[in-house]
C-alpha positions, 0 to 999 in steps of 0.5 A: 506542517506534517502529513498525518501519515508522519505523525502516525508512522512517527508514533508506531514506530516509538512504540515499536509495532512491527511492519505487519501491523501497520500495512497501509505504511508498508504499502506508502513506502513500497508504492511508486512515488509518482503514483502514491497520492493516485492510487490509494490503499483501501484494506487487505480483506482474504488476501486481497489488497484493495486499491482505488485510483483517483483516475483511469489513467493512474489505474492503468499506469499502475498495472504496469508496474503490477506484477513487480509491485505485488511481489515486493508487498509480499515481501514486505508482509508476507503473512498476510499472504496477498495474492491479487490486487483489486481496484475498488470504487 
């Protein structure tokens, strides 16, 4: 059985959304494989992306691959115009 992010994704793209409207799968596919069911994405709020992790550990294994990770969302969605990465509860 599909996920529901497939179907969804499966959906936006039929009706032709562009990427920017749909950042939580632009954030899906840029995000490290072993780390995209442990750190989850929240919302995009004045720039900010909020991210919780499902374990300190995840958190801070993702802090190592912040900096690379961040620049490639800009790329990705570059007029929401993301500065910073915070992790929330």
């Amino acid at each position: 059985m599909a996920a529901i992010d497939e179907y969804l994704k499966d959906y936006f793209s039929s009706i032709q959304m562009d990427e920017e409207a749909n950042p939580y799968f632009v954030y899906q596919e840029t995000i490290d494989p072993k780390l995209k069911d442990k750190i989850l994405f929240v919302e995009i709020k004045d720039h900010i992306l909020y991210v919780r992790a499902l374990h300190p550990s995840y958190k801070q294994l993702f802090k190592l691959q912040e900096l690379s990770f961040l620049k490639k969302i800009k790329e990705r969605l570059p007029s929401l115009e993301i500065k910073k990465i915070v992790f929330t509860r």
